[in-house]
N, CA, C and O atoms as a MOPAC input file, in Angstrom:
PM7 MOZYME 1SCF
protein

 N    -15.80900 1    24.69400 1    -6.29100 1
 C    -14.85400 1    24.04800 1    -5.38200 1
 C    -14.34300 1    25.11900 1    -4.40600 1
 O    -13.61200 1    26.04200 1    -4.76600 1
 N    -14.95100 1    24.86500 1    -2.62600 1
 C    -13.87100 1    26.07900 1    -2.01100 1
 C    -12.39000 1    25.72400 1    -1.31000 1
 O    -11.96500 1    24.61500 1    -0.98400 1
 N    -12.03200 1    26.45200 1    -1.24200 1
 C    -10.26500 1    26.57200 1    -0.51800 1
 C    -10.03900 1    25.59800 1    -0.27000 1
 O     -9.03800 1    25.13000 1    -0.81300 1
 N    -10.78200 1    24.75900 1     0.63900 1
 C    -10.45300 1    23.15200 1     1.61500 1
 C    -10.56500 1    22.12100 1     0.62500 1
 O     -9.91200 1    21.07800 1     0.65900 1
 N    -11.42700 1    22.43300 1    -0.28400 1
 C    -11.13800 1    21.25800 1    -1.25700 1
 C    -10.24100 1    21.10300 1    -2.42200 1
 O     -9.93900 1    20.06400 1    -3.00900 1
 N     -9.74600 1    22.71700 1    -2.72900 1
 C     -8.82500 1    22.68100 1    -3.66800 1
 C     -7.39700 1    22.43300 1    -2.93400 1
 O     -6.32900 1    22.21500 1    -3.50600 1
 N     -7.57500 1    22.49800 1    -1.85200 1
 C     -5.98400 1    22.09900 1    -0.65700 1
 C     -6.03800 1    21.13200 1    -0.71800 1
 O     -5.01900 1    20.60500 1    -1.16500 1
 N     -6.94900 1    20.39400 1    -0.42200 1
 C     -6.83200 1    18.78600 1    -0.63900 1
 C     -6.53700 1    17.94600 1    -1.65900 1
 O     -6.00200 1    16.84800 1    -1.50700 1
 N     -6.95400 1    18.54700 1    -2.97700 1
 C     -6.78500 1    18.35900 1    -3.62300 1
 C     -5.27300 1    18.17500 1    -4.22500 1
 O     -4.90100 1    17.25900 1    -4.95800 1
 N     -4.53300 1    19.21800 1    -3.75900 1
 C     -3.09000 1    19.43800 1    -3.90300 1
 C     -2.11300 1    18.90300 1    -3.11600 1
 O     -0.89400 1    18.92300 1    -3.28100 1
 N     -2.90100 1    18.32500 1    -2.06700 1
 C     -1.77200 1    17.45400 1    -1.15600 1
 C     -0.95500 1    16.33200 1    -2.04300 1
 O     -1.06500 1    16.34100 1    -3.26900 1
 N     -0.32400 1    15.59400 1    -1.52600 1
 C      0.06300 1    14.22200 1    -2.01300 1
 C     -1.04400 1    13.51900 1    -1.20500 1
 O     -1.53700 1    13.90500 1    -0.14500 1
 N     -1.38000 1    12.25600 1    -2.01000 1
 C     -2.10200 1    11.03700 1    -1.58300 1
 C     -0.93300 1     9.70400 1    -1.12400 1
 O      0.19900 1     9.54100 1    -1.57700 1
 N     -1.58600 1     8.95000 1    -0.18900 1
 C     -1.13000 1     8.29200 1     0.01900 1
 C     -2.20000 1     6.72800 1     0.20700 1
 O     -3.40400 1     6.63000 1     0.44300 1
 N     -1.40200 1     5.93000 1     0.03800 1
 C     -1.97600 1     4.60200 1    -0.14800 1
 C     -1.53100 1     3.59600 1     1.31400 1
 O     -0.40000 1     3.63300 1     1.79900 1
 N     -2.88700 1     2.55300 1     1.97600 1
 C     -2.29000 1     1.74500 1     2.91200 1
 C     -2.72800 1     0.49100 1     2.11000 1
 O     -3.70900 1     0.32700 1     1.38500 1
 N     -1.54000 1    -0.49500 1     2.50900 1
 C     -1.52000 1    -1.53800 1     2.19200 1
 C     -0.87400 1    -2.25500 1     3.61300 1
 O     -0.01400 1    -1.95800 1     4.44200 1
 N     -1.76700 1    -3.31300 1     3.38500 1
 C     -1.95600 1    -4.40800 1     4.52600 1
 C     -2.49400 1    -5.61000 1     4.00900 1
 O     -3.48500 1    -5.93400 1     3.35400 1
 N     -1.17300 1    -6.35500 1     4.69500 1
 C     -1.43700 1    -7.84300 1     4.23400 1
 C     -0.83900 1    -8.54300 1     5.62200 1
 O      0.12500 1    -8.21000 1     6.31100 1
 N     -1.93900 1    -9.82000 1     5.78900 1
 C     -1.49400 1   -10.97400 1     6.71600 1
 C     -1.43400 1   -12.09900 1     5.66200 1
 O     -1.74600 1   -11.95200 1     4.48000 1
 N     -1.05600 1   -13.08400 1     6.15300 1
 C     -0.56600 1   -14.64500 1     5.72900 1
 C     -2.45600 1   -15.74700 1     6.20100 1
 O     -3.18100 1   -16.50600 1     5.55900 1
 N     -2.46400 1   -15.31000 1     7.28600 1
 C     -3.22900 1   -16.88400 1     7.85300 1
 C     -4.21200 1   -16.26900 1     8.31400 1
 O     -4.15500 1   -15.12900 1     8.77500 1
 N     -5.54300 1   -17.19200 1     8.21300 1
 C     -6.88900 1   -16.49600 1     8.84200 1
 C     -6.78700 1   -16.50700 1    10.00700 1
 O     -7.73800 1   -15.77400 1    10.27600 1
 N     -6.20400 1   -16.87300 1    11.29800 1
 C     -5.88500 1   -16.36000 1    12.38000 1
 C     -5.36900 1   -15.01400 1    12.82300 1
 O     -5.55100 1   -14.48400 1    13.91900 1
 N     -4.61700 1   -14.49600 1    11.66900 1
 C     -4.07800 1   -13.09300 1    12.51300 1
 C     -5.66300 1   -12.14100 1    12.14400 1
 O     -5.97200 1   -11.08300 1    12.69300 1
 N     -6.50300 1   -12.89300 1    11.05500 1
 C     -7.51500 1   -11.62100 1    11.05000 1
 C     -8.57500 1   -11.64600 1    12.19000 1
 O     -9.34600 1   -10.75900 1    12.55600 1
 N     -8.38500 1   -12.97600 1    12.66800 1
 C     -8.74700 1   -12.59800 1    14.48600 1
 C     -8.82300 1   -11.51300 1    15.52700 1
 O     -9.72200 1   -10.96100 1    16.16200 1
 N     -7.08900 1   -11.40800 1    15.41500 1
 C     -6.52000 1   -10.69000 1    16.12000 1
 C     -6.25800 1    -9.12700 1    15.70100 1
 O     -7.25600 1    -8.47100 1    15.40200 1
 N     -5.67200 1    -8.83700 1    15.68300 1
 C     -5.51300 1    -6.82100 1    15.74300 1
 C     -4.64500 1    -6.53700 1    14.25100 1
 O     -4.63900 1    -5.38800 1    13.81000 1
 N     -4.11800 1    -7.33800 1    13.71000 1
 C     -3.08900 1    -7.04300 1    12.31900 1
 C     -3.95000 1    -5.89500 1    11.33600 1
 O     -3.46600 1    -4.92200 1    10.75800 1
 N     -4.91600 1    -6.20000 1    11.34700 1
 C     -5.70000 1    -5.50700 1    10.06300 1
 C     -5.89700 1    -4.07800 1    10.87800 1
 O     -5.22700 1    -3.21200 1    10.31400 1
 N     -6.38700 1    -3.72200 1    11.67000 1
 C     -6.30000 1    -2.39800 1    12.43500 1
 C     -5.32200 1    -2.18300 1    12.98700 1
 O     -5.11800 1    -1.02300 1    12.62900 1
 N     -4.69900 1    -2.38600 1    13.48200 1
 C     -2.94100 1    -1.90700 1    13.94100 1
 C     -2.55000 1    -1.81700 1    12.45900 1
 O     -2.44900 1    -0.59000 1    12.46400 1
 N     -2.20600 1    -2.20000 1    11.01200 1
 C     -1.64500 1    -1.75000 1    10.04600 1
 C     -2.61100 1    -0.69200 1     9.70100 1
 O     -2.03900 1     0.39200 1     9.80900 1
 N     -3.75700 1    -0.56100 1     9.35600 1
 C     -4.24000 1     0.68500 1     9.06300 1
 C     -4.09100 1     1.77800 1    10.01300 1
 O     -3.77000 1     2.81500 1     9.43300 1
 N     -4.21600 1     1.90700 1    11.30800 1
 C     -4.15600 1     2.90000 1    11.77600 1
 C     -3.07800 1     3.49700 1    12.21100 1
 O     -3.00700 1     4.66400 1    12.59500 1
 N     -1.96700 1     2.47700 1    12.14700 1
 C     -0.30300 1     3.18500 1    11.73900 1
 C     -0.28000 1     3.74100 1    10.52800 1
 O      0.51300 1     4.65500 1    10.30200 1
 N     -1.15800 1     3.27000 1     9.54800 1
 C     -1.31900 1     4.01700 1     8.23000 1
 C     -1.41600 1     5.56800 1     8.34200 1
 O     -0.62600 1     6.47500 1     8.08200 1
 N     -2.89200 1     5.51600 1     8.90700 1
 C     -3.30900 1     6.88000 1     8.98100 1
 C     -2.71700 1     7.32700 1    10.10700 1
 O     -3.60100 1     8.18100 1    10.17800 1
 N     -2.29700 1     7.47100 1    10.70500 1
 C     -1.03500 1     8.28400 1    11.47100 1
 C     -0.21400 1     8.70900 1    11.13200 1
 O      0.11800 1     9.77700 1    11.64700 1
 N      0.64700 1     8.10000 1    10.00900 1
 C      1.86900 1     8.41700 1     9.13600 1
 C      1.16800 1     8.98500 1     8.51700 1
 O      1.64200 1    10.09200 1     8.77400 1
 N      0.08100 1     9.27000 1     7.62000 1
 C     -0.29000 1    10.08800 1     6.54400 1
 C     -0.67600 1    11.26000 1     7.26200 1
 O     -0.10900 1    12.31300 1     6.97300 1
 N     -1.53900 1    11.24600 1     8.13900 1
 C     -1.69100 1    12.45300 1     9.11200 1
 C     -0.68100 1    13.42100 1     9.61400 1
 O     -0.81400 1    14.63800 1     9.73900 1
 N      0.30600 1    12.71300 1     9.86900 1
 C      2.00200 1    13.16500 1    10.33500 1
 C      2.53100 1    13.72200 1     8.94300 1
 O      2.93000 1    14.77600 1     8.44900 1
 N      2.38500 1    12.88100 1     8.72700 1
 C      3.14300 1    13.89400 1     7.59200 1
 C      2.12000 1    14.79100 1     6.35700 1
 O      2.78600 1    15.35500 1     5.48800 1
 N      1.08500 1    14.88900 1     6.28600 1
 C      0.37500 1    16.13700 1     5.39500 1
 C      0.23900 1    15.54400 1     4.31300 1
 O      0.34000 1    16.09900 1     3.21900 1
 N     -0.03900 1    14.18700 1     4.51500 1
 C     -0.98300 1    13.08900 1     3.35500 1
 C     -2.37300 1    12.92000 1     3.22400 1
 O     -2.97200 1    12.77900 1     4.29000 1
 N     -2.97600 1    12.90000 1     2.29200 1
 C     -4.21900 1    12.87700 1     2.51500 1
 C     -4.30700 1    10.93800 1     2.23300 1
 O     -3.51800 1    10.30800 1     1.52800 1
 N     -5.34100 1    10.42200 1     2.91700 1
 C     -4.96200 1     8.56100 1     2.75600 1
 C     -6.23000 1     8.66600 1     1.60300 1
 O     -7.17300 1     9.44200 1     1.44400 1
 N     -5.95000 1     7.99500 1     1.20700 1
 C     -7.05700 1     7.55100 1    -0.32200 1
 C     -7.02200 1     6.00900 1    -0.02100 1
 O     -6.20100 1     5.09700 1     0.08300 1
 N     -8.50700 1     6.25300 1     0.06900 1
 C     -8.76800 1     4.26000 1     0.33900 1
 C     -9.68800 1     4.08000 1    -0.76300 1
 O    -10.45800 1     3.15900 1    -0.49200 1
 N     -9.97000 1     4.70500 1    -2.15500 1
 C    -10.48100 1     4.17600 1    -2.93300 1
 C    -10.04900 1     2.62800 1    -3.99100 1
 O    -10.73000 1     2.19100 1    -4.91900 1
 N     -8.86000 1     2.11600 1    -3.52000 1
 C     -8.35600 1     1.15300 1    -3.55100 1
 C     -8.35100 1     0.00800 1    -2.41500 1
 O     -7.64000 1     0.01400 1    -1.41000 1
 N     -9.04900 1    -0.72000 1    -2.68800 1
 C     -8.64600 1    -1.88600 1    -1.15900 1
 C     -7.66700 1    -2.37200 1    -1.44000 1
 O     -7.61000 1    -3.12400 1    -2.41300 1
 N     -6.60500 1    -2.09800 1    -0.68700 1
 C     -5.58000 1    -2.79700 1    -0.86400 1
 C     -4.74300 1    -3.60400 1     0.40700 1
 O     -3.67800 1    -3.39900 1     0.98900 1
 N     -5.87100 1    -4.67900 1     0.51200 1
 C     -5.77100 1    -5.62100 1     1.66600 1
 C     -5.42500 1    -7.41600 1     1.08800 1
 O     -6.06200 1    -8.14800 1     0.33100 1
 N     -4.49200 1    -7.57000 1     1.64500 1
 C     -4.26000 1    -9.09500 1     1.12100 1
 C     -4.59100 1    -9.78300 1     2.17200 1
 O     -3.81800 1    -9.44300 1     3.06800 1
 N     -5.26400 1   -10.50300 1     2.51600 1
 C     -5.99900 1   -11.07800 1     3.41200 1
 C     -5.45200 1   -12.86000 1     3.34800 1
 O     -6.35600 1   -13.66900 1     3.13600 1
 N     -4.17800 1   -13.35300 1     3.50900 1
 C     -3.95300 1   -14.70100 1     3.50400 1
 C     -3.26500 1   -14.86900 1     2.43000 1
 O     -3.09800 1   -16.03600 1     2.07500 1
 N     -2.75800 1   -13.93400 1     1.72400 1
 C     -2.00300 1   -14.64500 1     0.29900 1
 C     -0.54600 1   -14.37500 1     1.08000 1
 O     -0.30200 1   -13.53400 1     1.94500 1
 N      0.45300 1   -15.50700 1     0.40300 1
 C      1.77000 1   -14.84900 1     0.86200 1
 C      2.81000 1   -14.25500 1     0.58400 1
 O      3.41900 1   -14.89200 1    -0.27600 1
 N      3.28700 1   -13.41800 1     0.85700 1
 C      4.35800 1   -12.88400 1     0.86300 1
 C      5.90800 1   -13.34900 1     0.59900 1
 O      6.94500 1   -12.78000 1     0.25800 1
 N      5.53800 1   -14.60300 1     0.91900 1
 C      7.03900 1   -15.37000 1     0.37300 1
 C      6.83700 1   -15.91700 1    -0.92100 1
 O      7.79100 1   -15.68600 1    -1.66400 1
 N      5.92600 1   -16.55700 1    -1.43400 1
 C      5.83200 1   -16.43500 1    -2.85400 1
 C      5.47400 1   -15.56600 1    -3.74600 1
 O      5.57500 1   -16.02500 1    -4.88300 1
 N      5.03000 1   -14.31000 1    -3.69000 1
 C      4.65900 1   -13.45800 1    -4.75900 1
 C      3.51600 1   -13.24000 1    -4.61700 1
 O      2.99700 1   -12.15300 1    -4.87300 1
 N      2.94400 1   -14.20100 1    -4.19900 1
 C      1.18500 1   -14.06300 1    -4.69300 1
 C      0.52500 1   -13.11000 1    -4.54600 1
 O     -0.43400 1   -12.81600 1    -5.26000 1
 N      1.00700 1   -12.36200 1    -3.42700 1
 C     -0.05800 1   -10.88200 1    -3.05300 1
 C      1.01100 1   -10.10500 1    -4.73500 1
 O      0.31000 1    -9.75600 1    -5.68500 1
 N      1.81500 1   -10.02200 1    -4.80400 1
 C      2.10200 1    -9.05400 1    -6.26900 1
 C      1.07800 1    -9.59900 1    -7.75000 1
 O      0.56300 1    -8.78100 1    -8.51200 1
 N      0.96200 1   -10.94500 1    -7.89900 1
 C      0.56100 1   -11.75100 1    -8.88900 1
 C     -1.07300 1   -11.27600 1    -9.12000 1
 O     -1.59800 1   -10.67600 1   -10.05800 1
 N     -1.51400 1   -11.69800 1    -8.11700 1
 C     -3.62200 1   -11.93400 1    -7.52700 1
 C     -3.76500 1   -11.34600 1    -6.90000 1
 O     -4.92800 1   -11.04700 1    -6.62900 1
 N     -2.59900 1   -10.70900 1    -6.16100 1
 C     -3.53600 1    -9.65300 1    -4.74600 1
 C     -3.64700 1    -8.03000 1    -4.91900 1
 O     -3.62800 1    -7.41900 1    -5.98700 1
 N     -3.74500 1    -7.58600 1    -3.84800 1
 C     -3.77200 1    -6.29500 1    -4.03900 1
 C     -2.88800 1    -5.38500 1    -4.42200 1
 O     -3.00200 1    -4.50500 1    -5.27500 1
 N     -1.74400 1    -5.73600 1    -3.53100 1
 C     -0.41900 1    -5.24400 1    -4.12000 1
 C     -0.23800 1    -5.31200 1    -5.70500 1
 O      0.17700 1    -4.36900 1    -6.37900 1
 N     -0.61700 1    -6.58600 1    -6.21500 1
 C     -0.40300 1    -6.41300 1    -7.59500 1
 C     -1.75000 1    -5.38800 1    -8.12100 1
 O     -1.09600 1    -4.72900 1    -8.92900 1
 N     -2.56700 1    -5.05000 1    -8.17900 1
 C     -3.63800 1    -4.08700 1    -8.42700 1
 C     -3.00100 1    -2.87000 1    -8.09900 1
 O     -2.88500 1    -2.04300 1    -9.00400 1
 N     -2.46900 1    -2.54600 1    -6.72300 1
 C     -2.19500 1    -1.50600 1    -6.82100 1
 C     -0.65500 1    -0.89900 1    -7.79500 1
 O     -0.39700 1     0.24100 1    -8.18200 1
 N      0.22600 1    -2.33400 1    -7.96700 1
 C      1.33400 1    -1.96400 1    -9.56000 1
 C      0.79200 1    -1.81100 1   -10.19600 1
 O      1.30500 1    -0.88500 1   -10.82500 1
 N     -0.32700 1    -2.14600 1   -10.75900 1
 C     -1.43700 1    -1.91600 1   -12.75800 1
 C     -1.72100 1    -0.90900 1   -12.14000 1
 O     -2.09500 1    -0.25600 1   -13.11300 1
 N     -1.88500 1    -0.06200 1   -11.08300 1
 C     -2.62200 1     1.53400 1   -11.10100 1
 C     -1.79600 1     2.40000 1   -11.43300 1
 O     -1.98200 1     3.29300 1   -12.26000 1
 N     -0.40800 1     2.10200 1   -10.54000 1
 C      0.97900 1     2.97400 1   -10.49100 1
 C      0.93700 1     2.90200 1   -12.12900 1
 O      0.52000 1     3.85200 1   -12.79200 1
 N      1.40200 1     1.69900 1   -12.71000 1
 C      1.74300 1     1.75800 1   -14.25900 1
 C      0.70800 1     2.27500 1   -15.22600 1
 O      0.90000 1     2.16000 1   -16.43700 1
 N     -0.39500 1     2.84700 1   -14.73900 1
 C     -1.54700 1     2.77000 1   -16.20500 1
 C     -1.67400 1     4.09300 1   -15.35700 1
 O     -2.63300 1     4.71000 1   -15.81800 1
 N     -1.10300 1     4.78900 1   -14.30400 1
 C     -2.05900 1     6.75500 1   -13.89300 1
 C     -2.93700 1     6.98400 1   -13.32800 1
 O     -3.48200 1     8.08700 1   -13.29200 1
 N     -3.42600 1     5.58800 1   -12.51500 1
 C     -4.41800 1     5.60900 1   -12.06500 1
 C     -4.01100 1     6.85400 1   -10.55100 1
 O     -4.49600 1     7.88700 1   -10.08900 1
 N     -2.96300 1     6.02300 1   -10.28600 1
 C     -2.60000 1     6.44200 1    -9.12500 1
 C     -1.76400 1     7.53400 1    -9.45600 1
 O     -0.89200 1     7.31800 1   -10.29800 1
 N     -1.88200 1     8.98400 1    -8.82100 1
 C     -0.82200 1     9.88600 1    -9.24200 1
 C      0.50400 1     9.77200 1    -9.24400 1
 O      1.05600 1     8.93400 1    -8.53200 1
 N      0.99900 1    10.37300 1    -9.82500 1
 C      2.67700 1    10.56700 1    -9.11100 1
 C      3.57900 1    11.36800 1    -7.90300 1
 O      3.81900 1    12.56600 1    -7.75000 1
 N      3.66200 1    11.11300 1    -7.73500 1
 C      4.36300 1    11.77300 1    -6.35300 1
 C      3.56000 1    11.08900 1    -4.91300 1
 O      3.78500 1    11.50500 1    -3.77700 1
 N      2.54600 1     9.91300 1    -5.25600 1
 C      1.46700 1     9.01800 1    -4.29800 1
 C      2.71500 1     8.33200 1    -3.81700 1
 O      3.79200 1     8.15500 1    -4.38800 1
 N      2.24600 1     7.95200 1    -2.47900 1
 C      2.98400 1     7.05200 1    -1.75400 1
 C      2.57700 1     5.87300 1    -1.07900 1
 O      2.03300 1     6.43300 1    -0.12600 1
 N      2.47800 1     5.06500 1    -0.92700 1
 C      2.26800 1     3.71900 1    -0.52100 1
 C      2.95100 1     3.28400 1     1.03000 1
 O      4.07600 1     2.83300 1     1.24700 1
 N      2.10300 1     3.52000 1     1.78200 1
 C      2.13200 1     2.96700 1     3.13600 1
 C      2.49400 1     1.89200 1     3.77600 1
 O      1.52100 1     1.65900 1     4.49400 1
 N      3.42600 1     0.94100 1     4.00600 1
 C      3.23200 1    -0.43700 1     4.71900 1
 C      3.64800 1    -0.45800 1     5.86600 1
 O      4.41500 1     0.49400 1     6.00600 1
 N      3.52400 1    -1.22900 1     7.07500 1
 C      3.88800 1    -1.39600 1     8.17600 1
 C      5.46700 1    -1.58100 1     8.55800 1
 O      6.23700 1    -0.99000 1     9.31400 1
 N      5.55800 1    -2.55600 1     7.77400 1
 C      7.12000 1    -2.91800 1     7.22000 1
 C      7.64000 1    -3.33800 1     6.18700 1
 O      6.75200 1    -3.40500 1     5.33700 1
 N      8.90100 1    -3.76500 1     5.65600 1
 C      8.64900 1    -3.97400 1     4.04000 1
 C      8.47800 1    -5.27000 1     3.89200 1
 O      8.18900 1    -5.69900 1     2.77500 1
 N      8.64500 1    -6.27200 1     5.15100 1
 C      8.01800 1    -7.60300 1     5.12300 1
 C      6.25600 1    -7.86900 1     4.19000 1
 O      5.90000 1    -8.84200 1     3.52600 1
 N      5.62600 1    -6.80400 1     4.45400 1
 C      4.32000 1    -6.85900 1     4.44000 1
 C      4.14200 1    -6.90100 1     2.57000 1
 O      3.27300 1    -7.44900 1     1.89200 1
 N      5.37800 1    -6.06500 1     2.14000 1
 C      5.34400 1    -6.02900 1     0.59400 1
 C      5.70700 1    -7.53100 1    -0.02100 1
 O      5.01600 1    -8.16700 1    -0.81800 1
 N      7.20300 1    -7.99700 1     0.66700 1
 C      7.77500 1    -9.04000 1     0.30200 1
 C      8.52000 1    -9.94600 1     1.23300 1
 O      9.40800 1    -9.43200 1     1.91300 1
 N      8.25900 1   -11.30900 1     1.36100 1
 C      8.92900 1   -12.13400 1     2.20700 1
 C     10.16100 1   -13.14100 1     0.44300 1
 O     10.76300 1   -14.21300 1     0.48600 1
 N     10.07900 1   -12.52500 1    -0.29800 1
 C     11.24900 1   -13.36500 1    -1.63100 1
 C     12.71300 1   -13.04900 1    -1.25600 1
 O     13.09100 1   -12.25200 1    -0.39700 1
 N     13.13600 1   -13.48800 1    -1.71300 1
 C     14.49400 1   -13.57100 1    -2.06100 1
 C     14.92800 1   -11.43100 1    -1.98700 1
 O     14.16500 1   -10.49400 1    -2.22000 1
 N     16.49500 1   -11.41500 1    -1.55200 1
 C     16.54100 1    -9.93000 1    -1.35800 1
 C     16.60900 1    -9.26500 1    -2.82500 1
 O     16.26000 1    -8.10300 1    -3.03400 1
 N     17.09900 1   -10.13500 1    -3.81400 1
 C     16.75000 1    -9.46100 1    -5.49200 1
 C     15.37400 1    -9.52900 1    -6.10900 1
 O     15.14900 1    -9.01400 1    -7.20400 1
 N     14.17100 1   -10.35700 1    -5.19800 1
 C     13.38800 1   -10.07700 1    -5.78900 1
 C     12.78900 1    -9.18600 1    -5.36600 1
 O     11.84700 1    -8.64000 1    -5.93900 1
 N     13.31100 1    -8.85000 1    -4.12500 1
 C     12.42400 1    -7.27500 1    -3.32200 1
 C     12.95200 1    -6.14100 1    -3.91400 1
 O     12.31500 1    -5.09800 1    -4.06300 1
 N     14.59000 1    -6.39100 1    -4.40100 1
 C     15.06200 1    -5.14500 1    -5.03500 1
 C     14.12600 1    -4.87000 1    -6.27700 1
 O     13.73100 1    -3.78100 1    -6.69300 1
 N     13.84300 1    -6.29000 1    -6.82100 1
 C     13.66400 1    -5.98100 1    -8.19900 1
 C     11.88400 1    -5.10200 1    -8.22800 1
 O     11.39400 1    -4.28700 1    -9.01100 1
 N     11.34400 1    -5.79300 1    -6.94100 1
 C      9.74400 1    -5.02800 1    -6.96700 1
 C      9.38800 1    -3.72600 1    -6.71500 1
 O      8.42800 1    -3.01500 1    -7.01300 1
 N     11.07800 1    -3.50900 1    -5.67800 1
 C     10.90500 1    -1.91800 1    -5.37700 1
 C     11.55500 1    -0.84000 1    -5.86200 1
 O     11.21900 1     0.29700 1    -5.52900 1
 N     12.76700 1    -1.13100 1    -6.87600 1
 C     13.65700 1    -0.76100 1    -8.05800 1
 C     13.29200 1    -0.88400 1    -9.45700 1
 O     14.21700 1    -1.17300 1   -10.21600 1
 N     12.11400 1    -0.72300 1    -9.96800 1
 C     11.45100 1    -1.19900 1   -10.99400 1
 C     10.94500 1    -0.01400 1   -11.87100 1
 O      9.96400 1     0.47200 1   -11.30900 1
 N     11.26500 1     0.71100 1   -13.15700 1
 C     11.19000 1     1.69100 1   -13.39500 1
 C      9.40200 1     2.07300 1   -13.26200 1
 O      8.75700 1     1.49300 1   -14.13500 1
 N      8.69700 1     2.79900 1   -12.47100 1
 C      7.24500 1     3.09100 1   -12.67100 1
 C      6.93200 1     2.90000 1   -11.02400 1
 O      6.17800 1     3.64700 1   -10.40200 1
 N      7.59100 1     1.85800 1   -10.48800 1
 C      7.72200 1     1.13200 1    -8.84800 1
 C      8.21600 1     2.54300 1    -8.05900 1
 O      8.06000 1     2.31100 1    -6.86000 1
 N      8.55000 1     3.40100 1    -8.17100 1
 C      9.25300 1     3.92800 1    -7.01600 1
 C      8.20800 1     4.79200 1    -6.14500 1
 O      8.57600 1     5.34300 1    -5.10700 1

């Protein structure tokens, strides 16, 4: 392993997550405008982005849960909780709409959640 890969190695990782609601916005620019604000913020700040996770919700919604339940978002909580994903990893979203459109205790409760932070 030389220098550049053991640096990389030592960075923090970071995670993008992107989700739309309706097969119309995947028309339009949502899915690349959220990733590449992704990798900008990870770039900016001395993240390395790890996309060995897809973590794209493509039409599930956000006001009921479903992207946490079936989607990606929920895949990427079973990684956080089981080590998949390191610690000190960070998770990318556009806005925090994109995590949760519920109720404001159930957003507390998804993003206040001991293993969640």
């Amino acid at each position: 392993m030389n220098e550049l890969d053991i640096l990389i190695k030592s960075m923090p990782k970071a995670y993008s997550y992107v989700r739309f609601s309706t097969p119309e916005q995947a028309k339009g620019d949502s899915l690349r405008r959220q990733f590449e604000r992704s990798k900008k913020y990870a770039d900016e700040h001395g993240l390395v982005l790890d996309t060995s996770l897809d973590l794209l919700d493509q039409g599930l919604s956000g006001y009921t849960g479903e992207n946490q339940q079936k989607g990606a978002l929920g895949v990427f909580i079973r990684a956080v909780e089981s080590g998949i994903v390191p610690s000190g990893s960070v998770l990318i979203v556009e806005s925090l709409d994109r995590l949760s459109r519920e109720t404001l205790l159930a957003q507390m409760t998804l993003l206040g959640t001991p293993g969640r932070t």
